[in-house]
C-alpha positions as CSV (number, residue, x, y, z in Angstrom):
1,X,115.6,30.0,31.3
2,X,115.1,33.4,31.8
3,X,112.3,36.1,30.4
4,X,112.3,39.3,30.9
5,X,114.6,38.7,34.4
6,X,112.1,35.6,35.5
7,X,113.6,32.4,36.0
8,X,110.5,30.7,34.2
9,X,110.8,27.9,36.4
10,X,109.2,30.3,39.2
11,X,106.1,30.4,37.2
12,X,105.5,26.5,38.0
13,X,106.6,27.1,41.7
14,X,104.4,29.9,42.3
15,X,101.3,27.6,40.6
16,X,102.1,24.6,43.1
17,X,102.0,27.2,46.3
18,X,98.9,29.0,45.1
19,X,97.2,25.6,44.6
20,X,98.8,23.9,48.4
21,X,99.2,27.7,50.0
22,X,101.7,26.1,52.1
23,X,105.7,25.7,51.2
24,X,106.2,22.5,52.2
25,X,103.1,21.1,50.4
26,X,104.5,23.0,47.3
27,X,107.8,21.5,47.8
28,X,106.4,17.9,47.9
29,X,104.5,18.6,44.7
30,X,107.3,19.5,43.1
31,X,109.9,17.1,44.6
32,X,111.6,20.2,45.9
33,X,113.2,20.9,49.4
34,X,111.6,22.8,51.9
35,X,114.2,25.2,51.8
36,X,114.5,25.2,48.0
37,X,110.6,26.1,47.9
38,X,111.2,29.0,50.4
39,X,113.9,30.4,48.4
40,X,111.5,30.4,45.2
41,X,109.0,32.1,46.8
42,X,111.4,34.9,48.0
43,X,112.9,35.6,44.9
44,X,108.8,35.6,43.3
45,X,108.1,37.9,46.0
46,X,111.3,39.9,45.0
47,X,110.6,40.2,41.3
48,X,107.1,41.3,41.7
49,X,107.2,43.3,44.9
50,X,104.6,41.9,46.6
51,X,104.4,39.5,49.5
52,X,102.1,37.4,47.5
53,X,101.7,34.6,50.2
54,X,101.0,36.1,53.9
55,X,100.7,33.4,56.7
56,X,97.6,34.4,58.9
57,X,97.5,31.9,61.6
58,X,98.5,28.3,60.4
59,X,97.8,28.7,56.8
60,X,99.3,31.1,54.1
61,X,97.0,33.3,51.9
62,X,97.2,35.4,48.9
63,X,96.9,38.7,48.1
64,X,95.1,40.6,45.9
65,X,98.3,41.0,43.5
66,X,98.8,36.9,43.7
67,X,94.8,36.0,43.5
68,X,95.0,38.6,40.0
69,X,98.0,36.9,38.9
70,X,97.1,33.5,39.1
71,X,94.7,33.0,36.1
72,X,97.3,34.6,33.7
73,X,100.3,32.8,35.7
74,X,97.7,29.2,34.8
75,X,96.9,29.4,31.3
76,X,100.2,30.4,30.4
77,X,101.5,26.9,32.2
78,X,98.5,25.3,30.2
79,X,99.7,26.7,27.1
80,X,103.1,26.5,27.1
81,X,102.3,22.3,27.8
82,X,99.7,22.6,25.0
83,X,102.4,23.4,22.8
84,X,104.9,21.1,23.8
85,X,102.3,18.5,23.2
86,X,101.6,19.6,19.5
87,X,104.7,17.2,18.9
88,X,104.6,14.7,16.2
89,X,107.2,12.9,17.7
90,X,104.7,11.2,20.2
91,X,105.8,6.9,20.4
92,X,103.7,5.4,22.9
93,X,106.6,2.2,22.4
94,X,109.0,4.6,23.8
95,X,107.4,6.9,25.5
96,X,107.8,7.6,29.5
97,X,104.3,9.5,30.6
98,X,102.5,9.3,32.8
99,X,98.8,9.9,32.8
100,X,96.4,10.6,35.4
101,X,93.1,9.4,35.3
102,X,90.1,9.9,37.9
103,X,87.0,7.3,37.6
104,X,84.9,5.6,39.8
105,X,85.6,2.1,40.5
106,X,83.7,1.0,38.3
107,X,85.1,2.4,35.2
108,X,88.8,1.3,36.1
109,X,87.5,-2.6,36.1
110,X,86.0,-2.4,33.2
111,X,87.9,0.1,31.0
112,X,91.3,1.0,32.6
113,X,92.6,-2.7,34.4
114,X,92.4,-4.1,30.0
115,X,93.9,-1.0,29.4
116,X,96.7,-1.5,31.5
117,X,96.6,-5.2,29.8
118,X,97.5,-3.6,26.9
119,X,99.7,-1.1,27.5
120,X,101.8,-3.5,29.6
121,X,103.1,-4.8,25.7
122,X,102.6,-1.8,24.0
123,X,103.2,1.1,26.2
124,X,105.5,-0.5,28.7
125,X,107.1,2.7,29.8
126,X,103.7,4.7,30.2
127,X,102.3,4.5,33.7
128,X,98.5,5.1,34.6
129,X,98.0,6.9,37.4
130,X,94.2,6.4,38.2
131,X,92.8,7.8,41.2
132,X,89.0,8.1,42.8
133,X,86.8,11.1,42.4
134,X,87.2,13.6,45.3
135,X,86.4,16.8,46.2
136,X,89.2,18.6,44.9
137,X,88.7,16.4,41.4
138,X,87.3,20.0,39.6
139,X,90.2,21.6,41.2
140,X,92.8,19.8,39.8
141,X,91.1,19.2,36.5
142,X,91.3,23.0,36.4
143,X,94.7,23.3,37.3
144,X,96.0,20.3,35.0
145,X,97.2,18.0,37.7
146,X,94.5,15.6,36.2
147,X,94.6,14.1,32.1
148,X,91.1,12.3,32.0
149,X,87.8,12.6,33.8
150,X,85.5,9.5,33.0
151,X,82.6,10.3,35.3
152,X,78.7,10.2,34.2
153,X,77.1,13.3,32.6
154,X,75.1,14.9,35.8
155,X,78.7,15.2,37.2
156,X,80.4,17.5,34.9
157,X,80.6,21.0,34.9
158,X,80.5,22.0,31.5
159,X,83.7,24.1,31.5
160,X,85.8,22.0,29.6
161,X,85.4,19.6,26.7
162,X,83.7,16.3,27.3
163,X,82.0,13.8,25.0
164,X,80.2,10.6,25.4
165,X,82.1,7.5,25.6
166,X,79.2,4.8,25.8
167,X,76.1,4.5,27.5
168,X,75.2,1.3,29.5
169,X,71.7,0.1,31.1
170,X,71.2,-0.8,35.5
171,X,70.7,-4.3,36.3
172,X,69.7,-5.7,39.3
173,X,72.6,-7.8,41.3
174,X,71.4,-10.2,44.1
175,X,72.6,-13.3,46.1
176,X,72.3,-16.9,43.7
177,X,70.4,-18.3,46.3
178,X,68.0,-15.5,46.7
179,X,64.1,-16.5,46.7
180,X,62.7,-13.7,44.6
181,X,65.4,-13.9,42.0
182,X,64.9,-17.7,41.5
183,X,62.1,-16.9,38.5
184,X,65.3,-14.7,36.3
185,X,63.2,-11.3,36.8
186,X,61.7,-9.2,39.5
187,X,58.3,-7.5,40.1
188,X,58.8,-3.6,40.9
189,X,56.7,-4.6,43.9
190,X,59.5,-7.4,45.2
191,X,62.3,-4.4,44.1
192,X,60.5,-1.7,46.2
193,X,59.9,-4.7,49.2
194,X,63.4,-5.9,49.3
195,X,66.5,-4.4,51.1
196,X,68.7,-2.6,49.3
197,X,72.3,-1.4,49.0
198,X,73.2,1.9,47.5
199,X,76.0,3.0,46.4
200,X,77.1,6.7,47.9
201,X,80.6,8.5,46.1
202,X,83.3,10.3,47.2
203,X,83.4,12.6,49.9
204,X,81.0,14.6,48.6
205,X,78.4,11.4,49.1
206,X,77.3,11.9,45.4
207,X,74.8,10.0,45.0
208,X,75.3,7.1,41.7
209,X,73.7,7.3,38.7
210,X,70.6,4.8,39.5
211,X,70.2,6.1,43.0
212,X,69.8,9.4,41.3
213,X,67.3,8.4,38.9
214,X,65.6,6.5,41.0
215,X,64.9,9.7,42.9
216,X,63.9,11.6,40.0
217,X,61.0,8.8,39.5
218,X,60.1,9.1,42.7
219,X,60.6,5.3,43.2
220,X,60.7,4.3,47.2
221,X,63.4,1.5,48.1
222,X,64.5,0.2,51.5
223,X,67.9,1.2,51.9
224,X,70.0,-1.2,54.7
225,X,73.7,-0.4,53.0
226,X,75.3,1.9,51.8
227,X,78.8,1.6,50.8
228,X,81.1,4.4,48.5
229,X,82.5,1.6,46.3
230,X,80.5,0.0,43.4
231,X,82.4,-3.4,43.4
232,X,82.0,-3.9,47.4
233,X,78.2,-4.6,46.3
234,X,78.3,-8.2,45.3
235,X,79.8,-8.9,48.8
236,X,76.9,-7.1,50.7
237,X,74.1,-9.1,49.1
238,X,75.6,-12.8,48.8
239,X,74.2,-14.7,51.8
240,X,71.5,-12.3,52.2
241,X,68.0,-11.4,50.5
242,X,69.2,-7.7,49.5
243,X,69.5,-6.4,46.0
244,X,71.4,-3.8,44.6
245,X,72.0,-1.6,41.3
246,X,75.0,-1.9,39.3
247,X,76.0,-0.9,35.7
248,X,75.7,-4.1,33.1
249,X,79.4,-4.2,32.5
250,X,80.5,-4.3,35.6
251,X,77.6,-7.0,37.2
252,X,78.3,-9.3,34.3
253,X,81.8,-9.3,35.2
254,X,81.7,-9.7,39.0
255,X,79.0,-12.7,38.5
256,X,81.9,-14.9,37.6
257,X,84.0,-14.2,40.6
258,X,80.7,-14.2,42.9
259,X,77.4,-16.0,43.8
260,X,75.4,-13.4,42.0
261,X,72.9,-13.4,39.9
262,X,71.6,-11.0,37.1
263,X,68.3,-9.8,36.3
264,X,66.2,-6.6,34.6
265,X,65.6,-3.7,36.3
266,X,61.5,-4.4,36.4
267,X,60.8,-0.7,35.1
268,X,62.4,1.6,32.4
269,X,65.5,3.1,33.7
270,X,67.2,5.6,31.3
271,X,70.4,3.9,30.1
272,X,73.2,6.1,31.9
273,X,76.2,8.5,29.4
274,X,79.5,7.8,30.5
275,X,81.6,10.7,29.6
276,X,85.3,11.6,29.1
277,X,86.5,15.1,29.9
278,X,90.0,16.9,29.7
279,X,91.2,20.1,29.5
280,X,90.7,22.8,27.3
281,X,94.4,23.2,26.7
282,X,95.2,19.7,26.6
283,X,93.0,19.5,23.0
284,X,95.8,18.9,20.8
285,X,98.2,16.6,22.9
286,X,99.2,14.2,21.0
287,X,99.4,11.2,23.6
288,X,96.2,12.2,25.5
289,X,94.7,12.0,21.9
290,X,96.0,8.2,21.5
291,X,95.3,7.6,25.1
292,X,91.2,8.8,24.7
293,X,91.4,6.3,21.3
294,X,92.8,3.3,23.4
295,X,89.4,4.0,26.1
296,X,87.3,4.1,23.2
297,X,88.6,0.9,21.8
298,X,88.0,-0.7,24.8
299,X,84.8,0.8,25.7
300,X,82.8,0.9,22.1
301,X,84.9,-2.8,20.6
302,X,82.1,-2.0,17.4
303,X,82.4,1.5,16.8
């Protein structure tokens, strides 16, 4: 299809190499050839009349044209997909989409993996594509490579729309056979004596939600792990005498797969939001709508 001269497909090709600045990382994004990536970008650079991507060294860069261009060249992608999406006609029986989610660990054991239960009946054409924060995460987000964000409230950045799905209390995980734990509760003097594993995310090494607060309260621990995966916790404190911190959800549900057990954090610890954010442009699509009512289903059963 062609506007005013422009292939519109060019738009999408000139997003993918603003976002990878390199042709062949555009290409791969787009399931294009090499070649056939090179050729877009010539006839972009031949409709506009600007080089738009110079290679300095071993990576391309914009120019000032392309860097102007790009915002305009984004929300029109954004809302052109918006409108698509205003279809009644979405049948999640039928329907072949995929989305893409990025959560912690945590949050795709307890709310995406029954999810996918689900949709496996249901949905059995929709795939989930659900990937770790990283440091790009806001990035893509922006850019609409990403459907859903479940991440705690202190993570988001406020520029697009985001509610709260739940909020769940800490609890203290340690080994079964651990001394201190024996009595069902702990002291704050036995947490603050004990070794502890922490739980560090991403590449960013984000500190988690209870490390975070603990910080805040200015609550001294002895650190001996840290590990960037929530459910690699239980395995660090079985056969030892360290603790660690992990959401209720998810501690209830790796004590019956591990020697673990359970008990209150011995202080008040602010109950941690989990929120869900999306895109501005994505508020009226109608299978990201049923797929943010499926999460809450799962995630608030009484509401």
């Amino acid at each position: 299809m062609r506007f005013k001269g422009l292939d519109l497909n060019l738009l999408v090709a000139f997003d993918a190499l603003m976002s990878t600045r390199s042709v062949s990382n555009a290409a791969k994004r787009l399931n294009l050839s090499q070649p056939a990536m090179s050729a877009a970008l010539a006839r972009l650079r031949d409709y506009f009349g600007d080089e738009l991507l110079v290679l300095q060294g071993k990576r391309m860069h914009p120019t000032a044209f392309a860097d102007d261009l790009m915002p305009q060249v984004r929300q029109s992608l954004m809302q052109l997909e918006s409108m698509l999406a205003k279809s009644p006609n979405f049948d999640p029986a039928t329907s072949r989409r995929e989305f893409r989610i990025v959560t912690s660990d945590y949050v795709q054991s307890s709310i995406i993996v029954p999810l996918c239960r689900q949709l496996e009946s249901e949905a059995p054409g929709i795939k989930v594509d659900c990937q770790l924060p990283q440091v790009t995460t806001g990035q893509h987000l922006d850019e609409g490579q990403i459907d859903l964000m479940i991440t705690p409230e202190y993570i988001l950045s406020g520029d697009h729309p985001a509610y709260e799905l739940y909020r769940e209390p800490q609890m203290v995980i340690g080994a079964r056979d651990n001394p201190v734990l024996q009595k069902g509760f702990l002291t704050e003097e036995e947490f603050g004596d004990a070794g502890h594993v922490a739980v560090v995310l991403g590449e960013q090494r984000v500190t988690s939600y209870a490390d975070r607060q603990l910080e805040m309260m200015g609550k001294k621990r002895r650190i001996e792990v840290t590990t960037s995966i929530f459910s690699a916790v239980p395995w660090y404190v079985e056969g030892t005498d360290r603790i660690g911190l992990l959401h209720e959800s998810l501690a209830r549900e790796l004590a019956k797969r591990f020697a673990i057990t359970i008990v209150p954090v011995p202080f008040p610890l602010p109950p941690m939001r989990q929120m869900v954010c999306y895109h501005a442009g994505r508020e009226e699509d109608a299978g990201l709508t049923w797929l943010r009512g499926k999460i809450k289903a799962i995630a608030r059963p009484d509401a």
